[in-house]
C-alpha positions as CSV (number, residue, x, y, z in Angstrom):
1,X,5.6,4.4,32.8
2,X,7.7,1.7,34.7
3,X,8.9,-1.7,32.9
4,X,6.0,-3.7,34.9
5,X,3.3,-1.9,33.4
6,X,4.7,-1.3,30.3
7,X,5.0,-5.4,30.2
8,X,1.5,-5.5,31.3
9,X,-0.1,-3.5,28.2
10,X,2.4,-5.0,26.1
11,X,0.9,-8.6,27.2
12,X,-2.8,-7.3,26.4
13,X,-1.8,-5.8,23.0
14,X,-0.4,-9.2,22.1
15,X,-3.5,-11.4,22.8
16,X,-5.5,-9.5,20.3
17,X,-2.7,-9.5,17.3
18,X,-4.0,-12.2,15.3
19,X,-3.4,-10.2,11.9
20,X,-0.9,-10.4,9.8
21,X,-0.7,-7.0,8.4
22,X,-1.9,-5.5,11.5
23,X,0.6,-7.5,13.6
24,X,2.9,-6.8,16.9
25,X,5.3,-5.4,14.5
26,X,3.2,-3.4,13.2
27,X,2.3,-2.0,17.1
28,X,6.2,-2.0,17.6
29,X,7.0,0.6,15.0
30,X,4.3,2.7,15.4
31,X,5.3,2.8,19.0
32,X,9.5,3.6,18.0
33,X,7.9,6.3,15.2
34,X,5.4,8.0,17.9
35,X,8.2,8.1,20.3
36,X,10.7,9.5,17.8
37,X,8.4,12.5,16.5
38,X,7.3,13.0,20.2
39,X,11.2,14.3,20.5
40,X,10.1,17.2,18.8
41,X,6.9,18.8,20.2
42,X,6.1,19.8,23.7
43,X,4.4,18.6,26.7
44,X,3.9,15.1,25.7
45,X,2.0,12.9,28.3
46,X,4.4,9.6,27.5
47,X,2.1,6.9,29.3
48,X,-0.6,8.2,27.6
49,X,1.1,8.0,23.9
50,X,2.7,4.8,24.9
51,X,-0.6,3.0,25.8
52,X,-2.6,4.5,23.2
53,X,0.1,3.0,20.7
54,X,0.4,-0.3,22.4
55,X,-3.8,-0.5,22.5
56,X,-4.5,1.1,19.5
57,X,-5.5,-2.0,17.4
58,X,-7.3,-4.1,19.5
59,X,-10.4,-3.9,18.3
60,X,-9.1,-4.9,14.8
61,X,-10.1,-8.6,14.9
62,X,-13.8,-7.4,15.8
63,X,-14.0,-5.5,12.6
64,X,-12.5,-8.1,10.8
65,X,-15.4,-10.6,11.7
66,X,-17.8,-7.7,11.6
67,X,-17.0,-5.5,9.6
68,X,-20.0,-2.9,10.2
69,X,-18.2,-2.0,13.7
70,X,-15.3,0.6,13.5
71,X,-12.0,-1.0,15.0
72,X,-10.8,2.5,16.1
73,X,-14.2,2.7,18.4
74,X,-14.5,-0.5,19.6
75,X,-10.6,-0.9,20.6
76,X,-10.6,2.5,21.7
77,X,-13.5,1.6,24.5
78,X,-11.9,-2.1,25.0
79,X,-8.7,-0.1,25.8
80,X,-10.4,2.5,28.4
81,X,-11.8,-0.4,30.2
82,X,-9.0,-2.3,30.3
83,X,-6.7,0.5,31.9
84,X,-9.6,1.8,34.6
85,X,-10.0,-2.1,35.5
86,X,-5.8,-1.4,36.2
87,X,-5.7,1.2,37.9
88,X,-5.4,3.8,35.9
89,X,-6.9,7.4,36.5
90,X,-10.2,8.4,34.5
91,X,-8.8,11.2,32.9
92,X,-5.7,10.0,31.8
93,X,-7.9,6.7,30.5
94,X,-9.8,8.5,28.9
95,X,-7.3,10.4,27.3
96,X,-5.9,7.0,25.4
97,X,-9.5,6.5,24.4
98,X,-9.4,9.7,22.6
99,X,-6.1,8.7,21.1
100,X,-7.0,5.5,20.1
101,X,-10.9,6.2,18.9
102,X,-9.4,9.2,16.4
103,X,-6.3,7.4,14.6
104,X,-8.4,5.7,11.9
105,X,-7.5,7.2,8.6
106,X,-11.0,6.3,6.8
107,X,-13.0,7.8,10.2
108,X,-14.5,11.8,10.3
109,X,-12.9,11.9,14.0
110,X,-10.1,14.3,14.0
111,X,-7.5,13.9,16.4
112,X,-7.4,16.8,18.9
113,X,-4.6,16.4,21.7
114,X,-0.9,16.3,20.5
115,X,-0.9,12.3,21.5
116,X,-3.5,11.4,19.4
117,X,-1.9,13.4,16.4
118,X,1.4,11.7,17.3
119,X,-0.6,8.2,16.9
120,X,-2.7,9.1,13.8
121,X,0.5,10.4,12.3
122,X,2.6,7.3,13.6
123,X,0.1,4.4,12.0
124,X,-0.1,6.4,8.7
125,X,3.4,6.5,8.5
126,X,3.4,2.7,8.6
127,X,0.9,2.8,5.4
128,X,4.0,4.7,3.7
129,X,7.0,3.2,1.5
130,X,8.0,0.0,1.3
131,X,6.5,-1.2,4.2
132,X,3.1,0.3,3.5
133,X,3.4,-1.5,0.1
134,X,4.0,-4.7,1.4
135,X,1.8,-4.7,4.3
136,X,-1.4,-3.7,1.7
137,X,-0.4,-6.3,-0.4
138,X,-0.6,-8.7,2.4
139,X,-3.9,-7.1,3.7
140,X,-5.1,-8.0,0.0
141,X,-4.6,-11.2,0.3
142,X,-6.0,-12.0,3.5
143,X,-9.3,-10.6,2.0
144,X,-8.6,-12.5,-1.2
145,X,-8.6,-9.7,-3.6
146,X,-5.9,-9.3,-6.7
147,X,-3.7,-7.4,-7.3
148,X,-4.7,-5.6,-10.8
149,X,-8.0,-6.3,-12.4
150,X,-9.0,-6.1,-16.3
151,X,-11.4,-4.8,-18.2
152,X,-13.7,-7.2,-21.0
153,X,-10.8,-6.2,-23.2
154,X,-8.1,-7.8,-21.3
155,X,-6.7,-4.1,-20.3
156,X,-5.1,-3.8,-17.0
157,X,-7.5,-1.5,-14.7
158,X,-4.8,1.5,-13.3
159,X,-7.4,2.0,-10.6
160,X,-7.3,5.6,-11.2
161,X,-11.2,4.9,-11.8
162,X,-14.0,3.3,-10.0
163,X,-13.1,-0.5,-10.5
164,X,-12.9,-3.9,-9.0
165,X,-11.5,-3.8,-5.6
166,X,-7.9,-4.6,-6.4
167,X,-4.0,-3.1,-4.9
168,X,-3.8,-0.9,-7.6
169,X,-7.4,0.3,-6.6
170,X,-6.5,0.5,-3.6
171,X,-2.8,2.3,-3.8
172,X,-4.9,5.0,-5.2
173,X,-7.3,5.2,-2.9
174,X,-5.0,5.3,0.3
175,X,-1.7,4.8,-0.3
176,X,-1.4,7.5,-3.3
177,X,-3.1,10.4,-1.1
178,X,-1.6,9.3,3.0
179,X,1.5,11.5,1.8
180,X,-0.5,15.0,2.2
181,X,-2.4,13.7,5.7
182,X,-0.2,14.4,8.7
183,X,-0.4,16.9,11.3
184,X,2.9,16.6,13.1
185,X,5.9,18.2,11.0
186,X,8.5,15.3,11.3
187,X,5.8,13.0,10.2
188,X,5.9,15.0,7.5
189,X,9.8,14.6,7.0
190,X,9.8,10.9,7.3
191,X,6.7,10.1,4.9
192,X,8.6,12.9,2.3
193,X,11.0,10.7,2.3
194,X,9.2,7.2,2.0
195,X,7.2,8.1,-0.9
196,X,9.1,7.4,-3.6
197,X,9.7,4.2,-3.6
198,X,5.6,3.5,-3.6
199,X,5.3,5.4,-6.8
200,X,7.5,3.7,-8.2
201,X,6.8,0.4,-7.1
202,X,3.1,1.2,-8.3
203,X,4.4,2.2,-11.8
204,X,6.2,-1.0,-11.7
205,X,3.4,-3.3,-11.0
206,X,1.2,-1.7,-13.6
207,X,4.2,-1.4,-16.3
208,X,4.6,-4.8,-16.2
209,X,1.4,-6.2,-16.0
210,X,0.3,-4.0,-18.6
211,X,3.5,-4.8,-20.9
212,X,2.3,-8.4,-20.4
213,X,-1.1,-8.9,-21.4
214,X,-0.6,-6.4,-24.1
215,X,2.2,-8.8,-25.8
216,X,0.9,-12.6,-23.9
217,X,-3.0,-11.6,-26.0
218,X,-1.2,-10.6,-29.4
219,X,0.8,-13.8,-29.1
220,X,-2.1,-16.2,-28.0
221,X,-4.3,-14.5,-31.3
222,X,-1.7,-15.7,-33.6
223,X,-1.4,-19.0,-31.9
224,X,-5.6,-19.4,-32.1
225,X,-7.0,-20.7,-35.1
């Protein structure tokens, strides 16, 4: 792929990124980790991987405002037509459609070519560590839900269990299990190494929101007459 074209996705990509946690900087490092673990398997088709990680959330805002429609889908037809519409070849189109239609982590479409396992691999590695932390917590927020949520005693909610939708909820819902989901091995590697520092920033959160209410509602019962 030559600079020009490259620039010309790149220009697409950024007139849909109107998400904070699913920003360009988000499209940036999946595109630097899909190019890294592309290093070490074979036969590659680099445009294809490129686009498909330039294009692959697109279709986000759409979901966002309607949230019955898959963003994976949608982008992944928005980006087919927008690369036949340029030139591209049908197969190789169709090929990033593929890609882009099969990296949703929540969807029953499997990735089948070694591009679209590089890209499923790729955005789930940007749901791990610190960075995974911090961009679910600002996902949250956008959808205004908390971060912990408490039972009618006042007991912080580990989200272990069915409860409120919360971080905590959802840490254990995604975040918790993404470690054990990637096809490519030095996915594998990098989340392995990433890992720690969610559980223990998950501990964290709940230690000391737990170690909180626990002492603030003995306090506040000996301050109540």
């Amino acid at each position: 792929m030559n600079k020009s074209e490259y620039k010309r996705i790149e220009s697409y990509m950024l007139s849909y990124m109107n998400d904070s946690a699913h920003d360009c900087l988000h499209i940036y490092r999946v595109l630097y980790l899909a190019i890294e673990i592309s290093k070490y398997e074979q036969k590659v088709d680099e445009d294809v991987l490129i686009a498909a990680c330039l294009l692959h959330d697109i279709g986000r805002a759409y979901q966002f405002n309607s949230p019955e429609l898959c963003h994976a889908e949608y982008g992944a037809s928005m980006a087919y037509e927008y690369l036949i519409s340029n030139g591209w070849h049908e197969k190789q189109a169709q090929h990033v459609k593929s890609c882009i239609s099969t990296h949703r982590y929540r969807g029953n479409n499997i990735p089948q070519s070694i591009e679209a396992k590089i890209l499923f691999d790729s955005d789930k590695l940007d749901a791990t560590g610190a960075l995974g932390i911090a961009r679910c917590l600002i996902y949250e927020g956008l959808i205004s839900e908390p971060i912990y949520s408490i039972d009618e005693t006042g007991r912080i909610i580990d989200g272990l269990q069915g409860s409120e939708p919360s971080f905590l909820r959802e840490y254990n819902y995604k975040l918790k299990v993404v470690y054990d989901n990637f096809y490519t091995l030095k996915a594998k590697e990098i989340a392995s190494q990433r890992q720690a520092i969610a559980t223990s920033f998950y501990e964290s959160i709940l230690n000391e929101a737990t170690w909180t209410h626990a002492v603030g509602m003995e306090q506040l019962s000996k301050l109540l007459v």
